[in-house]
LUMBA-629166 format. One line per 5 residues: for each residue x, y, z of N, C-alpha, C. Coordinates in steps of 0.05 Angstrom, whole numbers. Atoms other than C-alpha are relative to their C-alpha. Layout:
N
X/Y/Z/X/Y/Z/X/Y/Z  ...
This chain:
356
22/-5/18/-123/-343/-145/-1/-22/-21  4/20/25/-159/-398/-201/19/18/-29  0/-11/23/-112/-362/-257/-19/-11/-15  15/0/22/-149/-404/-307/-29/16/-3  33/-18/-5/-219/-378/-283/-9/22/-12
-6/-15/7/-194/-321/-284/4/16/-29  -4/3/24/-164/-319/-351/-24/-3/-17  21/1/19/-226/-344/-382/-23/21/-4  15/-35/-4/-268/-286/-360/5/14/-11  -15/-17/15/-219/-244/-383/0/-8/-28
-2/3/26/-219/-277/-453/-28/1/-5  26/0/12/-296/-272/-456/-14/31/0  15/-38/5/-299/-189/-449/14/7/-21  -11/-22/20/-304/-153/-508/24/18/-1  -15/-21/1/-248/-109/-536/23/-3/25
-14/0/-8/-208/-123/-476/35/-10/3  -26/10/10/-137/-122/-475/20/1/29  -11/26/-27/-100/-164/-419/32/9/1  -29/-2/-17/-38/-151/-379/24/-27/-16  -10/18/7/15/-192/-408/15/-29/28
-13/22/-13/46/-227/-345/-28/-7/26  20/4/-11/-23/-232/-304/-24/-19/-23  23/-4/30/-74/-236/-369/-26/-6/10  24/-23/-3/-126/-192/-333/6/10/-25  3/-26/10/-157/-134/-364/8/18/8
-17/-31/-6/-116/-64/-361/-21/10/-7  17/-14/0/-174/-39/-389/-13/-15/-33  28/10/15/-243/-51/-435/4/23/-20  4/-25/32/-232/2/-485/7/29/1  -10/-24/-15/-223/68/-443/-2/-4/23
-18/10/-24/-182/65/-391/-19/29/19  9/-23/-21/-215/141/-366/-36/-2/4  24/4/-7/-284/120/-375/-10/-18/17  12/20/-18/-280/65/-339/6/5/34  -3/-8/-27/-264/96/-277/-34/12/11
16/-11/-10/-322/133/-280/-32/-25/12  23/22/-3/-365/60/-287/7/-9/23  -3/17/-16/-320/30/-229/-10/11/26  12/-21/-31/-346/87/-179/-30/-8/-2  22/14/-4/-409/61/-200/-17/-19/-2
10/24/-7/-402/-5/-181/15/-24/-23  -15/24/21/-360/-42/-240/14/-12/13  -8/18/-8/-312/-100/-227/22/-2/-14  -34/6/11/-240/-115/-229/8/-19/6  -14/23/-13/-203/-170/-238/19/-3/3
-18/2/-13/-154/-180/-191/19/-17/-3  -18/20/-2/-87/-213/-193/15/-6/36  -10/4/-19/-83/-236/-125/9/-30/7  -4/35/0/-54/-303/-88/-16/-3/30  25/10/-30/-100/-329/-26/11/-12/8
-17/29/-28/-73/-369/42/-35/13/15  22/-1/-18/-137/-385/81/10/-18/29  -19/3/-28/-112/-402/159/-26/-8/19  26/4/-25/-156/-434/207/15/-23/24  -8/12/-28/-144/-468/276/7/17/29
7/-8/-21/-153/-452/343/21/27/14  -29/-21/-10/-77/-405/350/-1/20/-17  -5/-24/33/-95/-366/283/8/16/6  1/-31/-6/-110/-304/306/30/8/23  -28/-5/-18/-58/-302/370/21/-1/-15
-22/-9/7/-10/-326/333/9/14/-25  0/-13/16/-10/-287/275/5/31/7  9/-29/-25/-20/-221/323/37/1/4  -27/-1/-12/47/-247/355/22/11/-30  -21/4/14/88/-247/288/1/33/-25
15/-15/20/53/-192/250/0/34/9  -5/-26/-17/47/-111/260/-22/16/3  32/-9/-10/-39/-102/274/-6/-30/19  20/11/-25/-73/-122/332/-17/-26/-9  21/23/13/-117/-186/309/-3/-24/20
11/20/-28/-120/-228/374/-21/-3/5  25/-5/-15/-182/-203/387/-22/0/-22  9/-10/15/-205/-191/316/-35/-4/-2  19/2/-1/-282/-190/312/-15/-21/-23  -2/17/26/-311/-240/266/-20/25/-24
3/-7/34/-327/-208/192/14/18/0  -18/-21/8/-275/-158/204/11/-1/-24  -27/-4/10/-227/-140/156/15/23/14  -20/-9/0/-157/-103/166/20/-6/-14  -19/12/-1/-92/-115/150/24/8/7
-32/6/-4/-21/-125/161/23/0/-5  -32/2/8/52/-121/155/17/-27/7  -23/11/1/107/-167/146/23/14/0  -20/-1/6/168/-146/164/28/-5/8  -23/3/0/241/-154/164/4/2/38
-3/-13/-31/276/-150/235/17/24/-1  -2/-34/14/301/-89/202/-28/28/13  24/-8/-1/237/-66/201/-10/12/-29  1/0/31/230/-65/122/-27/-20/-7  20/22/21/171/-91/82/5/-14/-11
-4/14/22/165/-154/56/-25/-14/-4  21/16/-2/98/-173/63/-29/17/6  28/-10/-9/23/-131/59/-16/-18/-9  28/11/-8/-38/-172/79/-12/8/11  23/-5/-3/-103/-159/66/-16/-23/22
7/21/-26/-145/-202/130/-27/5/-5  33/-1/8/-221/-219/123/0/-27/19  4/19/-27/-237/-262/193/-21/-3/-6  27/9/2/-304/-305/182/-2/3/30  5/11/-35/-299/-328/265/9/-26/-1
-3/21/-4/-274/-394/236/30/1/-22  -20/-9/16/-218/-373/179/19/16/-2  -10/-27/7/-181/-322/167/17/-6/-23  4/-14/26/-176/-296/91/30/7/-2  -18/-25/6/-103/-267/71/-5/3/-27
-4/-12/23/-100/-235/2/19/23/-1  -22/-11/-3/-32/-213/-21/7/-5/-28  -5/-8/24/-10/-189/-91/10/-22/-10  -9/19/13/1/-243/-141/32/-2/1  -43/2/-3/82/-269/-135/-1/-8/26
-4/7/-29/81/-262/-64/-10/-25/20  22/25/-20/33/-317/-37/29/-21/5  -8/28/-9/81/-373/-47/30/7/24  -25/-2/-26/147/-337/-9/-17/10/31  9/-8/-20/92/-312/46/-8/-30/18
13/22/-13/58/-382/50/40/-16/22  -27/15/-9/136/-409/60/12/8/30  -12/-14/-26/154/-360/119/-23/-6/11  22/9/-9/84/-375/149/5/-30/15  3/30/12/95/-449/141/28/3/33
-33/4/-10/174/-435/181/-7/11/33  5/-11/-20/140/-395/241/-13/-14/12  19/16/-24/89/-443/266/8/-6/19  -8/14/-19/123/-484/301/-24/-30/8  19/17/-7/82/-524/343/-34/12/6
25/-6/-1/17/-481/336/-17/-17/-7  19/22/18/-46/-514/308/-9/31/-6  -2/-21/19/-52/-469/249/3/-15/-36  -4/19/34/-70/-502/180/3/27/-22  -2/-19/27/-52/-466/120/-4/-9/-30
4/20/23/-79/-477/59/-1/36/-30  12/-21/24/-95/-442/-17/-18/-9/-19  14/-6/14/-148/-442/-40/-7/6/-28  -8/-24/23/-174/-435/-112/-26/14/-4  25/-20/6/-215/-376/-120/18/24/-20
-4/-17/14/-222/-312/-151/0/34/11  8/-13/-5/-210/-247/-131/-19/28/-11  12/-23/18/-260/-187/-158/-2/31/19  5/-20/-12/-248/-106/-134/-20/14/-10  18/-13/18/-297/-55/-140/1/21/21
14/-26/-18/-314/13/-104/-17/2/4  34/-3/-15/-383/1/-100/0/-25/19  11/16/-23/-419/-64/-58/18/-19/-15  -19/16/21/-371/-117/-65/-25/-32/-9  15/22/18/-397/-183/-112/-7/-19/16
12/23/-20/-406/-233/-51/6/8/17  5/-4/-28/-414/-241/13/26/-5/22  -35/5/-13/-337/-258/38/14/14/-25  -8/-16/11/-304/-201/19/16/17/20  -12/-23/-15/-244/-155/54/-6/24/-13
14/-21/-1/-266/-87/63/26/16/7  -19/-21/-4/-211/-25/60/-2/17/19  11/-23/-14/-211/19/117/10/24/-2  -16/-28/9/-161/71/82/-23/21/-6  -32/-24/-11/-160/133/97/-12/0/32
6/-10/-31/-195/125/169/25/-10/18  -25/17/-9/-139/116/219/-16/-22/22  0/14/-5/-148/48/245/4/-2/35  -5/-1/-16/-143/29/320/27/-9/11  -28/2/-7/-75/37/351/26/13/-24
-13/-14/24/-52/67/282/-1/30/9  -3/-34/1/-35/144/268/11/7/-32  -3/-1/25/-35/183/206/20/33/6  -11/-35/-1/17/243/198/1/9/-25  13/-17/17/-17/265/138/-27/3/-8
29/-9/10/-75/295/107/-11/-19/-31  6/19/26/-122/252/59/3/24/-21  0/-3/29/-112/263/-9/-37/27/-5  41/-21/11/-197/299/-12/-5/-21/-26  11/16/15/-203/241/-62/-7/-23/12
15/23/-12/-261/194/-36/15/-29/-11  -3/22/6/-234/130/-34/-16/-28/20  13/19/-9/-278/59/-21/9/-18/-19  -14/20/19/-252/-8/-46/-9/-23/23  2/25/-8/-270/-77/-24/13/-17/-21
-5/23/17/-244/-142/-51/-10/-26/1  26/26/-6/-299/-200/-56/19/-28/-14  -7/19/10/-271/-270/-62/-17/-29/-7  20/17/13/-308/-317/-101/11/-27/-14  -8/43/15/-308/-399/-122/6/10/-27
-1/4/30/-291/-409/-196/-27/18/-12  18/-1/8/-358/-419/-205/-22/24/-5  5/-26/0/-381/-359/-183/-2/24/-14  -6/-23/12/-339/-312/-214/-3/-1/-25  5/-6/27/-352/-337/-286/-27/4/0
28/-13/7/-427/-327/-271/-5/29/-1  -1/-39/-3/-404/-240/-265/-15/2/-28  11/-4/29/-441/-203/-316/23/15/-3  -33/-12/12/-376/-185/-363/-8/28/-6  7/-22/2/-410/-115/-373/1/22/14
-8/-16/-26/-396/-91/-307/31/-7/-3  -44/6/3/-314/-114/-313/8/27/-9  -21/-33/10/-271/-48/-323/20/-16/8  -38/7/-7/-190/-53/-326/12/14/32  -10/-6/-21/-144/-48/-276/13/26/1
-12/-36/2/-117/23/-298/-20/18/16  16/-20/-10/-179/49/-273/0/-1/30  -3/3/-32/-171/16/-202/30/21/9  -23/-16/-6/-99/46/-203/1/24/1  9/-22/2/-119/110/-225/-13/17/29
2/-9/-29/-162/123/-163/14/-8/27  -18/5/-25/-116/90/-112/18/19/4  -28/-27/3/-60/140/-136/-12/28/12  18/-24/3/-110/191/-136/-6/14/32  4/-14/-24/-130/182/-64/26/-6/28
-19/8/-5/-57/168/-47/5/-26/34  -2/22/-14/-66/92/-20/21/-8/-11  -24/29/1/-4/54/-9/-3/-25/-7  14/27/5/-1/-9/-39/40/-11/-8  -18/4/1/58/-52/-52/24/11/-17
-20/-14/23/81/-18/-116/14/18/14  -9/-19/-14/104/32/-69/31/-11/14  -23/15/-19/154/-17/-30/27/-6/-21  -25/16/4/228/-24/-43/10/-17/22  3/13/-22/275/-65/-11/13/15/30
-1/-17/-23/287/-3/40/-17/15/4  18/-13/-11/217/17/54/-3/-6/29  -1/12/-26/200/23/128/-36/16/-7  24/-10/9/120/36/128/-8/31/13  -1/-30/-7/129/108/161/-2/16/-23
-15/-18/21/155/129/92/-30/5/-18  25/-2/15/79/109/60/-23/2/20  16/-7/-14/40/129/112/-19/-21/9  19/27/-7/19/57/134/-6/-9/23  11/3/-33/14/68/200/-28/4/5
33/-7/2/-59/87/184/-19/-23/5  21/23/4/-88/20/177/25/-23/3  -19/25/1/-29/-33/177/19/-8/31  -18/-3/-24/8/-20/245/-15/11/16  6/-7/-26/-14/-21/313/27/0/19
-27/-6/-19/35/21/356/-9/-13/32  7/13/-31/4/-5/427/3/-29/4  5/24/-6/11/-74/415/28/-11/6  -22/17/-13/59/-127/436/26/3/-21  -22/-4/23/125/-139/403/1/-20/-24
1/24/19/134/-177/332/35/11/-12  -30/4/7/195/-177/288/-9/29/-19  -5/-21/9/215/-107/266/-7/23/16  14/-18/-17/177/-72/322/12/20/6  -21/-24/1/234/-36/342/1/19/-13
-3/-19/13/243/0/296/-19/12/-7  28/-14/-1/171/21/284/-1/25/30  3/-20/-32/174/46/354/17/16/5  -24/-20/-2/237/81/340/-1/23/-14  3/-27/30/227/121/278/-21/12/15
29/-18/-13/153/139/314/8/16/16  -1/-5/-21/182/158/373/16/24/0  -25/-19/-5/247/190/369/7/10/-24  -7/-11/18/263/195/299/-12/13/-26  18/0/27/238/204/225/4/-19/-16
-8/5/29/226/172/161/18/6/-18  -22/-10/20/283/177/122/-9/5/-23  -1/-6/24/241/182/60/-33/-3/-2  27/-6/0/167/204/38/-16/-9/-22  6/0/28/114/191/-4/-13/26/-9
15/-23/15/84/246/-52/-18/-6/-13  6/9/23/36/252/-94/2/22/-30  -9/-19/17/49/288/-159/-21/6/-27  17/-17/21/11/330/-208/12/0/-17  -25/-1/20/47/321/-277/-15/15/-19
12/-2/31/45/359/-342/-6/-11/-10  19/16/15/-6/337/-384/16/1/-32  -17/-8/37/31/374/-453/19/-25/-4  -22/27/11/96/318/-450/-22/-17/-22  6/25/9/86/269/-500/16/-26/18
-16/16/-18/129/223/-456/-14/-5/22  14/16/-22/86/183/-407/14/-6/24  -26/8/-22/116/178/-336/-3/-35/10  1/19/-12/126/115/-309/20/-11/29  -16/8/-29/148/72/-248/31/-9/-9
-29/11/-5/216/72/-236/14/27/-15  -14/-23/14/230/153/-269/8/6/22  -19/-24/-21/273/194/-226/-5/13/0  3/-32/-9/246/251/-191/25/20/8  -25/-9/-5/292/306/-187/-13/23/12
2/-40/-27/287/376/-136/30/19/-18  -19/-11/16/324/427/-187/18/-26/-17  -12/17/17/382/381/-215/16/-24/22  -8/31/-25/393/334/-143/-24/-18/-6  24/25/-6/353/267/-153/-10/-5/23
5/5/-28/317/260/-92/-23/-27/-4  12/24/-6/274/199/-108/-13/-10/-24  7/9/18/231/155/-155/-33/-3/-3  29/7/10/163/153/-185/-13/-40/-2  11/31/3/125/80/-165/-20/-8/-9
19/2/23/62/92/-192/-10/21/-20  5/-31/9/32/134/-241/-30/-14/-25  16/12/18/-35/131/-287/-7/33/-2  14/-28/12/-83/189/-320/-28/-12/7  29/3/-12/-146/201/-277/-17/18/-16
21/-9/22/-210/222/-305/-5/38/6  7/-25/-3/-209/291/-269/19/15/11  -27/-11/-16/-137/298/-241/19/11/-27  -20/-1/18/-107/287/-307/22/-18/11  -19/11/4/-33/250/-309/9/-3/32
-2/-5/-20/-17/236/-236/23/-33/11  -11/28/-6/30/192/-197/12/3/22  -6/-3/-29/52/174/-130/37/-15/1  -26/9/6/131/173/-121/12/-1/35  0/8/-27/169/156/-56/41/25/-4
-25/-13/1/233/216/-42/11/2/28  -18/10/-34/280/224/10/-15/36/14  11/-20/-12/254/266/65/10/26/-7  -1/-32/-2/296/332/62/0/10/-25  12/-8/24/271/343/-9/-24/18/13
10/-29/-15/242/414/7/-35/-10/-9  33/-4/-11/157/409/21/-17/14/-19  6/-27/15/142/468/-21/9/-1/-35  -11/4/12/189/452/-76/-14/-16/-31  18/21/16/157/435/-150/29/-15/-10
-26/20/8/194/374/-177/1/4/-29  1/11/27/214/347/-244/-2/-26/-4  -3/23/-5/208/278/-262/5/-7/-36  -8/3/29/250/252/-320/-10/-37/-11  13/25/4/225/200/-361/24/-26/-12
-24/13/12/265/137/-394/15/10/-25  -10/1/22/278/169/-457/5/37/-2  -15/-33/-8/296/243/-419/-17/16/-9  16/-16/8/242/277/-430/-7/10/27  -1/-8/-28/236/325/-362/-34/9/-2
27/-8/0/165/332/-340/-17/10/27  5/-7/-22/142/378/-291/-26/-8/21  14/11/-18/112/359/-227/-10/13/26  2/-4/-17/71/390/-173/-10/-27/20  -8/17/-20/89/365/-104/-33/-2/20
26/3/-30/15/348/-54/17/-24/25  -29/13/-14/57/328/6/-20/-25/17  15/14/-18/27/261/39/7/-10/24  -21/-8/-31/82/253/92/15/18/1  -15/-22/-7/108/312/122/22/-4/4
-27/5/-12/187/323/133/0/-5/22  4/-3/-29/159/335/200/-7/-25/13  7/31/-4/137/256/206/8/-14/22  -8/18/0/151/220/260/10/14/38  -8/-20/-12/191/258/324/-25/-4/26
25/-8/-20/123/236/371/1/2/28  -8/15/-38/155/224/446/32/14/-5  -32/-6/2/231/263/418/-1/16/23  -11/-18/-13/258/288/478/3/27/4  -17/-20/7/278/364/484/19/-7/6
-36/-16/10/349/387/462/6/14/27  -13/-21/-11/382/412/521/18/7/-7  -24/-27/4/424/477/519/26/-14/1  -36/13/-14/500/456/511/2/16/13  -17/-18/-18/537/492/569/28/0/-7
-23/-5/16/581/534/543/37/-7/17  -12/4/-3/646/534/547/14/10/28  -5/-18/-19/682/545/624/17/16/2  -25/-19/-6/717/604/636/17/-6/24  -27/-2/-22/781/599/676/7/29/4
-8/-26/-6/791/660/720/34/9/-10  -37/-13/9/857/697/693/8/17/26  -10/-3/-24/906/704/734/12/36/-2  -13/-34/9/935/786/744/27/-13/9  -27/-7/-5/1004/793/733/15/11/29
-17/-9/-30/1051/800/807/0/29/-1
């Protein structure tokens, strides 16, 4: 992304007050009203980093190394993608926006330059240019701001994907339009809302997004088999284990989303400790206050943290704040091809002998 571009935009809206390690807007003045502007059609500015990829192996080989289908991809699609480990751990979600001659990544500010580097180490001898671009990116929930723009397909399940939970019932639509410099300082700054408000409904309609990832997420655990993973396709690096957990096993650990007391004075944030009675069973990664949910936040616990079960979630400065559980991956997750359990056979009896 042009930070400066960026930046300047952001220093030309009213009242707004700027992220310190990005310096976006968090928000224009009210953080709950502007949700209600971004549903109809306001503009966020994004801290993303851009790799634009073109040459004749793109698509194949990207398909080959990656965990969605895109060999074939159609031109103005979007989708996107996993990076991961040969673990089969996240280290990498890309967003994909295919002209027929490019292909678009957008991937959370930080990450571009260790993604462009492993990119860079896999070619080989493809013909596959990689470059970055400086642009700008702008989200919105309504029509996005130009005409090259990736398009979200969360919550529909994607082709070759599977979802083993139920949406959230909160509509979610999100594009991300990428625009020249020039472009983006011609936005009218009156449409701009903060990024609290984008967060707000993401949480809301419990989309995965990186905040979600540690460095032992496997994407079962956030339900990213929906749109990011195609189980029918060929093999890439971590596959295995995608096809293992799906198959035979589970997720070792879920996401939720959580309903918090509104009364606390104590604000939750990422990185509190959810607790089930007084066992910690996991951590809060995001959390904001929606315009009609109230205080809400999406935390990631270990599976056999009971389904039913309301939580607590303590804050940094111990303040316990109750939490109802809306379950977005089931304990039940996963198990899709498990075998039956045959019967052990018991133990054999040895005929006893009668006494002479």
């Amino acid at each position: 992304m042009s930070a400066e571009a960026a930046r300047r935009i952001a220093a030309s809206i009213p009242r707004a007050v700027l992220d310190e390690r990005s310096g976006l807007p968090l928000h224009v003045g009210n953080p709950i009203a502007e949700q209600r502007r971004l549903r109809a059609g306001g503009l966020v500015l994004l801290p993303r980093d851009v790799l634009r990829l073109s040459g004749p192996d793109t698509l194949p080989w990207l398909d080959s190394i990656t965990t969605q289908a895109i060999e074939h991809m159609p031109e103005g699609a979007s989708t996107e993608s996993l990076v991961l480990s040969p673990e089969g751990r996240i280290e990498h979600a890309m967003r994909l926006r295919w002209t027929g001659e490019s292909l678009w990544i957008l991937v959370d500010a930080g990450t571009g330059d260790a993604l462009e580097s492993w990119l860079t180490r896999m070619r080989f001898y493809k013909q596959v240019e990689i470059e970055r671009p400086e642009v700008v990116v702008v989200g919105t929930a309504g029509e996005p701001a130009g005409a090259l723009a990736w398009v979200d397909g969360w919550p529909e399940v994607a082709p070759g994907g599977v979802r083993y939970g139920e949406p959230t019932g909160e509509p979610w639509r999100w594009a991300e339009a990428i625009l020249s410099p020039a472009d983006a300082e011609s936005l009218p700054v009156d449409r701009v809302v903060g990024s609290l408000a984008a967060d707000a409904l993401r949480i809301a309609a419990g989309r995965p997004a990186l905040a979600e990832v540690d460095e032992r997420s496997i994407p079962h655990e956030l339900d990213w088999l929906t749109t990011a993973v195609h189980l029918a396709k060929g093999c890439y690096r971590g596959q295995e284990t995608v096809a293992k957990v799906h198959n035979l096993g589970a997720p070792p650990r879920r996401v939720v989303l959580l309903h918090l007391d509104g009364s606390q004075s104590s604000p939750v944030a990422p990185g509190d400790e959810v607790l089930a009675g007084e066992t910690a069973v996991g951590a809060v990664t995001s959390a904001a206050i929606h315009d009609e949910l109230g205080p809400i936040a999406l935390a990631v616990v270990k599976r056999s943290a009971p389904a039913d079960a309301d939580l607590v979630v303590r804050t940094a400065d111990g303040i316990a704040v109750a939490a109802g559980q809306q379950v977005l991956v089931p304990p039940t997750a996963g198990h899709a091809h498990r075998p039956p359990r045959l019967p052990r056979l018991g133990a054999v009896q040895r005929p006893t002998r009668s006494a002479p």
